[in-house]
Backbone atoms as SQL, in Angstrom:
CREATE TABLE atoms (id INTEGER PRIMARY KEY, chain TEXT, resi INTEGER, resn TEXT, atom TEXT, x REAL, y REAL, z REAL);
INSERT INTO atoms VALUES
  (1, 'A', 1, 'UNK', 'N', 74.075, -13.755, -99.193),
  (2, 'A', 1, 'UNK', 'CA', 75.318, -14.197, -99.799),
  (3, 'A', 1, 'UNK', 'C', 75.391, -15.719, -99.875),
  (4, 'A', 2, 'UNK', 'N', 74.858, -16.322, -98.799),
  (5, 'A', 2, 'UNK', 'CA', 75.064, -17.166, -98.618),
  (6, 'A', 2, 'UNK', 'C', 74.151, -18.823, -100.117),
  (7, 'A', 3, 'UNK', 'N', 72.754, -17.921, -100.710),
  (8, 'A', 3, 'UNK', 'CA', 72.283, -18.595, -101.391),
  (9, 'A', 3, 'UNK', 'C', 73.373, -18.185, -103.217),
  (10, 'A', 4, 'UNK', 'N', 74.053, -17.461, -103.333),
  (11, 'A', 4, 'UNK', 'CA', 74.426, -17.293, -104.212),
  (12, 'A', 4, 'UNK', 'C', 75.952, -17.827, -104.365),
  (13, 'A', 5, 'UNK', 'N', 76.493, -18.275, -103.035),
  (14, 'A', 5, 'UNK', 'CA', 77.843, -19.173, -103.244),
  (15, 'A', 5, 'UNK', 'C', 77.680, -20.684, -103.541),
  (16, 'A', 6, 'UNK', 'N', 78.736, -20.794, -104.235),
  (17, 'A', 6, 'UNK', 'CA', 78.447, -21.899, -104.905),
  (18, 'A', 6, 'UNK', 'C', 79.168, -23.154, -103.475),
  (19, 'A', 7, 'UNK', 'N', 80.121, -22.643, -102.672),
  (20, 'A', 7, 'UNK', 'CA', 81.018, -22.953, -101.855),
  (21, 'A', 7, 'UNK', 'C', 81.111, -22.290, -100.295),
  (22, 'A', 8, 'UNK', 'N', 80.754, -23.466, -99.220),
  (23, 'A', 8, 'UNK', 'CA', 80.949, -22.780, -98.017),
  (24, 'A', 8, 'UNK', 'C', 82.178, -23.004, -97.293),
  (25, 'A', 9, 'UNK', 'N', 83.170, -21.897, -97.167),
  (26, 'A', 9, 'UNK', 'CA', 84.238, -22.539, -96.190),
  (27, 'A', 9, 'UNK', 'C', 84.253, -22.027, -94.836),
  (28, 'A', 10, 'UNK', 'N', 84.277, -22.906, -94.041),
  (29, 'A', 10, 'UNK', 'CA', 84.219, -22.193, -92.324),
  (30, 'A', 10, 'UNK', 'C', 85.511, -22.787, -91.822),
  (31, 'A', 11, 'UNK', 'N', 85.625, -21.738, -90.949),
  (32, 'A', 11, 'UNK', 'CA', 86.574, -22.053, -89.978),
  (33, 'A', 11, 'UNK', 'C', 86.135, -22.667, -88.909),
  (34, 'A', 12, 'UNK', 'N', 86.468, -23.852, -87.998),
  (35, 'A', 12, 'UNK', 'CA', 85.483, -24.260, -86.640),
  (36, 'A', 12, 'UNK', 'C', 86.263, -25.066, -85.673),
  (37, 'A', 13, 'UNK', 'N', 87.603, -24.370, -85.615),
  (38, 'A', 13, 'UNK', 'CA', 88.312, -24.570, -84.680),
  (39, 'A', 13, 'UNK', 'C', 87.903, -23.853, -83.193),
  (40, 'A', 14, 'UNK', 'N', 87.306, -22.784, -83.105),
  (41, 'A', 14, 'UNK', 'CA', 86.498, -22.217, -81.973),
  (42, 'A', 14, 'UNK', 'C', 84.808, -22.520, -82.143),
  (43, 'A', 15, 'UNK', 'N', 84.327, -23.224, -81.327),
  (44, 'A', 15, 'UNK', 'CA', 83.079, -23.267, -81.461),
  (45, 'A', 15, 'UNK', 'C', 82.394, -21.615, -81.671),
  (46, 'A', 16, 'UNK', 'N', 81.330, -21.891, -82.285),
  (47, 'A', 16, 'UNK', 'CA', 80.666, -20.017, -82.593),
  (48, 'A', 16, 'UNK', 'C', 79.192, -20.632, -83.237),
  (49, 'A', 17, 'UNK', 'N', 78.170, -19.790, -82.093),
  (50, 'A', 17, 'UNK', 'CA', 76.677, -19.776, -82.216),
  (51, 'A', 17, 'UNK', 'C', 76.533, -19.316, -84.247),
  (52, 'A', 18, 'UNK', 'N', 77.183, -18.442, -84.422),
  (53, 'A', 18, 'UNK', 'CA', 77.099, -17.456, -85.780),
  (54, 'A', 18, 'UNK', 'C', 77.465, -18.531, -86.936),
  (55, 'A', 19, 'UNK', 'N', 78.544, -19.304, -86.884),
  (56, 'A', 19, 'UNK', 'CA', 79.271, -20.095, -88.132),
  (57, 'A', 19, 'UNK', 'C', 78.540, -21.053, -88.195),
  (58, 'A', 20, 'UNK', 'N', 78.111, -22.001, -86.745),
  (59, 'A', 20, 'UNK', 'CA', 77.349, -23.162, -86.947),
  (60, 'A', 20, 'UNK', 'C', 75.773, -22.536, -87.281),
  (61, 'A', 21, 'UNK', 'N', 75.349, -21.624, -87.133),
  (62, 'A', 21, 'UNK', 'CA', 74.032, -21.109, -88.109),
  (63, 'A', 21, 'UNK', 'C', 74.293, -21.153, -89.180),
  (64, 'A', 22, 'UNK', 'N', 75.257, -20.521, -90.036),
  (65, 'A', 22, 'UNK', 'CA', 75.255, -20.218, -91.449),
  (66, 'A', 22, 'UNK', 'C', 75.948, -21.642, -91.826),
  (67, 'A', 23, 'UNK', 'N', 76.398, -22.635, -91.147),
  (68, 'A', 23, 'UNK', 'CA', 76.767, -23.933, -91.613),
  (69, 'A', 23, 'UNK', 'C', 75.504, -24.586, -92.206),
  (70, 'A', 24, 'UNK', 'N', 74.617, -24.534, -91.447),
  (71, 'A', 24, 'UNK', 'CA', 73.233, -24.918, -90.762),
  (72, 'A', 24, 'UNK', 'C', 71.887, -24.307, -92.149),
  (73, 'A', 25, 'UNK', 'N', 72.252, -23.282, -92.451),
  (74, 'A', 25, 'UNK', 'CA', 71.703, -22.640, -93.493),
  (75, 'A', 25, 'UNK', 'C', 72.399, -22.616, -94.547),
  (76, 'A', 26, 'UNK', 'N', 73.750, -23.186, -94.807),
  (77, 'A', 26, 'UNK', 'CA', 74.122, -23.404, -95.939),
  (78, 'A', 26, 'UNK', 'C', 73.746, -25.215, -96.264),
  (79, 'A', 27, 'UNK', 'N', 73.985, -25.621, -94.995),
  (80, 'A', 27, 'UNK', 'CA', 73.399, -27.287, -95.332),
  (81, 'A', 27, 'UNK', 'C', 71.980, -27.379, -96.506),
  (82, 'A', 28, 'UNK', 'N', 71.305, -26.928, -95.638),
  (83, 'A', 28, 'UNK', 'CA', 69.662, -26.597, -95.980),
  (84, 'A', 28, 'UNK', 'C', 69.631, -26.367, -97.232),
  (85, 'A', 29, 'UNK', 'N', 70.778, -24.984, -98.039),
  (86, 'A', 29, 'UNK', 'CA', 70.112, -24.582, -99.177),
  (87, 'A', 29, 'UNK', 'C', 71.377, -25.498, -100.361),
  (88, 'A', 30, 'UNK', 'N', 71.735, -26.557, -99.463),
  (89, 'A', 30, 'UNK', 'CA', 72.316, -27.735, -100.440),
  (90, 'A', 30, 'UNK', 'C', 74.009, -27.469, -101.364),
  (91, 'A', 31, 'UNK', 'N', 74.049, -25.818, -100.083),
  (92, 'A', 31, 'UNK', 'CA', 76.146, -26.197, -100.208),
  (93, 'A', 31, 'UNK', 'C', 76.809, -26.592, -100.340),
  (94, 'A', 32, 'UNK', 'N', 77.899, -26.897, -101.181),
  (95, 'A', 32, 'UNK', 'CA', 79.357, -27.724, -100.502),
  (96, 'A', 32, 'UNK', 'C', 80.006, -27.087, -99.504),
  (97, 'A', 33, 'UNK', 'N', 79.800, -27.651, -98.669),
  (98, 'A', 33, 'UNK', 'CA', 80.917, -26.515, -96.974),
  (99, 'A', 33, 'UNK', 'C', 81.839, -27.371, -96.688),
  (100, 'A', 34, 'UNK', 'N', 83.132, -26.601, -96.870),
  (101, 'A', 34, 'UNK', 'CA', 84.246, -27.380, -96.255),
  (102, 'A', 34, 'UNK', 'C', 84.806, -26.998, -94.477),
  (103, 'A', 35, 'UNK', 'N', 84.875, -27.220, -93.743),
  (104, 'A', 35, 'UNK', 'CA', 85.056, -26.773, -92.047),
  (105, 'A', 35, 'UNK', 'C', 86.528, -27.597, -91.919),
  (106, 'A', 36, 'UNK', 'N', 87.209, -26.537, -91.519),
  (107, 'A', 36, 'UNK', 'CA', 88.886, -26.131, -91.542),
  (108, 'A', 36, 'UNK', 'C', 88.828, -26.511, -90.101),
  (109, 'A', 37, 'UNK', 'N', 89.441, -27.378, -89.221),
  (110, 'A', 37, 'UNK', 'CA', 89.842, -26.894, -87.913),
  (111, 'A', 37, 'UNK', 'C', 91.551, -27.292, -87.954),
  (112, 'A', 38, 'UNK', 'N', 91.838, -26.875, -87.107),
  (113, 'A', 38, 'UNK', 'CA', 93.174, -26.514, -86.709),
  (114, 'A', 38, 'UNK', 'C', 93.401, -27.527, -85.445),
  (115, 'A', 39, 'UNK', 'N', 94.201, -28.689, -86.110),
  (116, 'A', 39, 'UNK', 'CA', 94.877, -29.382, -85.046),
  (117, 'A', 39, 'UNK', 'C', 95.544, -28.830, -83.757),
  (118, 'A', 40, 'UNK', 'N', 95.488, -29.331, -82.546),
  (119, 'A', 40, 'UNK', 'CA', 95.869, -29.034, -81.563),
  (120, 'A', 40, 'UNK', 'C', 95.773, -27.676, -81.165),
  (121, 'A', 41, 'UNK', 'N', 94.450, -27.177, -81.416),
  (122, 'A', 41, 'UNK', 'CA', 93.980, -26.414, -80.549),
  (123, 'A', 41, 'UNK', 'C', 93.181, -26.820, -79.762),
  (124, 'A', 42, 'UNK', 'N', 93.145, -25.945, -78.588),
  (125, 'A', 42, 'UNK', 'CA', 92.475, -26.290, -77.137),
  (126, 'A', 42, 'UNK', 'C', 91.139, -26.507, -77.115),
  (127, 'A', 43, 'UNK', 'N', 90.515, -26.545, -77.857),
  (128, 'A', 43, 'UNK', 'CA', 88.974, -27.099, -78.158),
  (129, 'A', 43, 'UNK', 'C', 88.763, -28.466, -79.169),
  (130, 'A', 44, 'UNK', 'N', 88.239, -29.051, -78.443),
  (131, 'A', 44, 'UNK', 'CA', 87.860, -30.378, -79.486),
  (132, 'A', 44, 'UNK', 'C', 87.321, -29.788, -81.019),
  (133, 'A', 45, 'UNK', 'N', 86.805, -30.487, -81.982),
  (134, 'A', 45, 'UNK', 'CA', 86.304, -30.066, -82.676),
  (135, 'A', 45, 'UNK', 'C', 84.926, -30.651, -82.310),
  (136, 'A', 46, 'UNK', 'N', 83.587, -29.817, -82.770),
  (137, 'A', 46, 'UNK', 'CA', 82.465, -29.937, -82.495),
  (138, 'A', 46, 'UNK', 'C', 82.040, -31.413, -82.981),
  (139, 'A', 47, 'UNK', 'N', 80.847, -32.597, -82.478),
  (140, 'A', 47, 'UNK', 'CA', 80.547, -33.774, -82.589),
  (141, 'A', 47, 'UNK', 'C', 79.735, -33.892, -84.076),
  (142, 'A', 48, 'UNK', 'N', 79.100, -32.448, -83.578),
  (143, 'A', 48, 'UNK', 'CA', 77.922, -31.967, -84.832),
  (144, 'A', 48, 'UNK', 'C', 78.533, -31.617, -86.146),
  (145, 'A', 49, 'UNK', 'N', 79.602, -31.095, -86.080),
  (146, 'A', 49, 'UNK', 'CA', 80.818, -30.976, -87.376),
  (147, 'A', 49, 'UNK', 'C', 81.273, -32.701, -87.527),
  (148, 'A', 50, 'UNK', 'N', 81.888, -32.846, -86.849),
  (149, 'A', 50, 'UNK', 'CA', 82.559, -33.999, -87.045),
  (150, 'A', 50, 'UNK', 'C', 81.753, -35.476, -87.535),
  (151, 'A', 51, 'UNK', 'N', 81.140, -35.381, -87.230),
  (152, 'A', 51, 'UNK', 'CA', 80.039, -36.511, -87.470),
  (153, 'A', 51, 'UNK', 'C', 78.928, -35.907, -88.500),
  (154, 'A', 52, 'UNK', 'N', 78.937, -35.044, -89.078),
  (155, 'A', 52, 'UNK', 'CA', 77.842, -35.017, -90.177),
  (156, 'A', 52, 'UNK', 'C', 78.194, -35.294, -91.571),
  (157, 'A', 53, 'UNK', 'N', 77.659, -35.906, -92.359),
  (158, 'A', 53, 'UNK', 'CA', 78.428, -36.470, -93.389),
  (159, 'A', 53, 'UNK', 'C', 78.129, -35.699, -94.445),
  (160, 'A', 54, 'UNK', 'N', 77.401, -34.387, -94.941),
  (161, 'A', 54, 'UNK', 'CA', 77.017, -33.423, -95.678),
  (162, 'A', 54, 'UNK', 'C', 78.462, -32.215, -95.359),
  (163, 'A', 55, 'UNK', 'N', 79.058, -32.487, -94.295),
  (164, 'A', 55, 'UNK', 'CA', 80.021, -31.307, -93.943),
  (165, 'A', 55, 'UNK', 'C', 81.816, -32.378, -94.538),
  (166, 'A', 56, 'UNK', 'N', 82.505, -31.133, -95.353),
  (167, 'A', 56, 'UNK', 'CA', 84.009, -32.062, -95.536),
  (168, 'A', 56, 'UNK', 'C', 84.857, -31.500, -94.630),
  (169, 'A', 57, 'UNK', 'N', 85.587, -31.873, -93.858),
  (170, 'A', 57, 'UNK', 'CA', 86.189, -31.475, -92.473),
  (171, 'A', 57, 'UNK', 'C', 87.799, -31.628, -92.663),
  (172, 'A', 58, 'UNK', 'N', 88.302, -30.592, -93.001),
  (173, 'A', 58, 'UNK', 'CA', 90.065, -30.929, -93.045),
  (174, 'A', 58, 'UNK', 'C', 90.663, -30.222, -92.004),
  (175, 'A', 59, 'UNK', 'N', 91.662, -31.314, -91.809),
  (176, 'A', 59, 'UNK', 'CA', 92.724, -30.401, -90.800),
  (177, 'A', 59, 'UNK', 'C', 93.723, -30.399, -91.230),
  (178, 'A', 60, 'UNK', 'N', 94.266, -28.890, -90.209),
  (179, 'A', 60, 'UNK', 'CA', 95.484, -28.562, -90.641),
  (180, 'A', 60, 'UNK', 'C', 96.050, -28.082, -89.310),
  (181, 'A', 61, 'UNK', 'N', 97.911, -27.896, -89.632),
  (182, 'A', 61, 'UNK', 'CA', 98.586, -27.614, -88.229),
  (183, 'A', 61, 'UNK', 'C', 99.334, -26.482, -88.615),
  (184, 'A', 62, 'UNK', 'N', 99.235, -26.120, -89.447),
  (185, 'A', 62, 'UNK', 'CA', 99.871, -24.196, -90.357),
  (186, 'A', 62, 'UNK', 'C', 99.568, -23.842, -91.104),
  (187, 'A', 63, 'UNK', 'N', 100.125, -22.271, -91.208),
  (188, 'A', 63, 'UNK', 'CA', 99.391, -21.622, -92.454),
  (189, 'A', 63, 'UNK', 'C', 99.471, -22.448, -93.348),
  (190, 'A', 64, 'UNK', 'N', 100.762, -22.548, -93.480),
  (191, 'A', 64, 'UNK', 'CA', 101.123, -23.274, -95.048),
  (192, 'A', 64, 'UNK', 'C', 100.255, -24.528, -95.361),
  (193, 'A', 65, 'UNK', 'N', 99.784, -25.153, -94.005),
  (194, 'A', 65, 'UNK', 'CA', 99.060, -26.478, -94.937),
  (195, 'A', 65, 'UNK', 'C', 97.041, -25.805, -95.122),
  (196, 'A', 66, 'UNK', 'N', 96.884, -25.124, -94.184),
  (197, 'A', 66, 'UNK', 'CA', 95.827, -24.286, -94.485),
  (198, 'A', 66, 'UNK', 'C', 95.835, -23.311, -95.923),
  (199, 'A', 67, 'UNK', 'N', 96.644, -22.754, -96.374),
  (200, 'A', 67, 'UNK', 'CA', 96.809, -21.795, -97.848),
  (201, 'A', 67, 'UNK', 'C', 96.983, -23.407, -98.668),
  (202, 'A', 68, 'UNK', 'N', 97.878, -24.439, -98.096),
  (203, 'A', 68, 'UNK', 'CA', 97.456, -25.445, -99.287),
  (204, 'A', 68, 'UNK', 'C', 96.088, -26.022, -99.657),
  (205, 'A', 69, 'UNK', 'N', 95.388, -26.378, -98.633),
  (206, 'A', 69, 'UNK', 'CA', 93.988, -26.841, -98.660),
  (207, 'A', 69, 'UNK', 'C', 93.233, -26.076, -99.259),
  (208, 'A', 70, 'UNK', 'N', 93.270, -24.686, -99.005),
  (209, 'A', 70, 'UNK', 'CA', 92.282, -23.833, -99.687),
  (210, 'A', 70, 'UNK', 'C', 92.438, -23.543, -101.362),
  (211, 'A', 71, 'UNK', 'N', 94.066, -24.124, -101.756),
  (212, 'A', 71, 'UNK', 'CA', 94.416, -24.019, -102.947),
  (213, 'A', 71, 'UNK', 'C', 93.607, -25.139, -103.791),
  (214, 'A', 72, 'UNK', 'N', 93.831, -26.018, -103.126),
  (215, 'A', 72, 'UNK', 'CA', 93.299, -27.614, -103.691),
  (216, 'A', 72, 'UNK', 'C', 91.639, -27.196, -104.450),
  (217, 'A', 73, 'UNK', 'N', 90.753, -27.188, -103.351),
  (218, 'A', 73, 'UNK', 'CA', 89.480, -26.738, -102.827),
  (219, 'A', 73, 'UNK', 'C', 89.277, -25.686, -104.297),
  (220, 'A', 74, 'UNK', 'N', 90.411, -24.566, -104.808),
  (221, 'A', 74, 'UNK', 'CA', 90.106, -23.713, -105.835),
  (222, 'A', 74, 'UNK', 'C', 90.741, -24.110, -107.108),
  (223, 'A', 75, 'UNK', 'N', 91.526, -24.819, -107.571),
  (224, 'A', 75, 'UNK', 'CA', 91.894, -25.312, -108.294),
  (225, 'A', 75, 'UNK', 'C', 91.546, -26.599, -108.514),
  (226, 'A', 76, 'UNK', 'N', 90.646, -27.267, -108.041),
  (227, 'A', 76, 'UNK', 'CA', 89.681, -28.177, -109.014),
  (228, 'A', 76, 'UNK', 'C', 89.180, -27.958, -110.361);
């Protein structure tokens, strides 16, 4: 699935062995991945997210600004 999207969106407010693979393999096969974390949750966000400049990293603090971001992101 992953070579036939044109668009990667992850969630990475919980660190996860599984998402940062397919981040990792969507980098590689030259994705746009956007990585959603969620302000003020109890986990930092990852260094390896945050600092890679191939990954676009938005935050949000509710649904509503999360359903907005993802609107933006599809209505380009």
């Amino acid at each position: 699935m992953l070579q036939d999207a044109d668009i990667v969106i992850a969630e990475v407010s919980t660190p996860s062995l599984g998402v940062g693979y397919e981040i990792g393999l969507a980098e590689k096969l030259g994705k746009k991945i956007i990585c959603l974390y969620k302000e003020g949750s109890n986990k930092s966000l990852s260094a390896m997210i945050n600092g890679n400049k191939n990954l676009i990293v938005k935050k949000y603090k509710t649904k509503k600004d999360l359903f907005r971001i993802i609107d933006k992101i599809f209505n380009k």
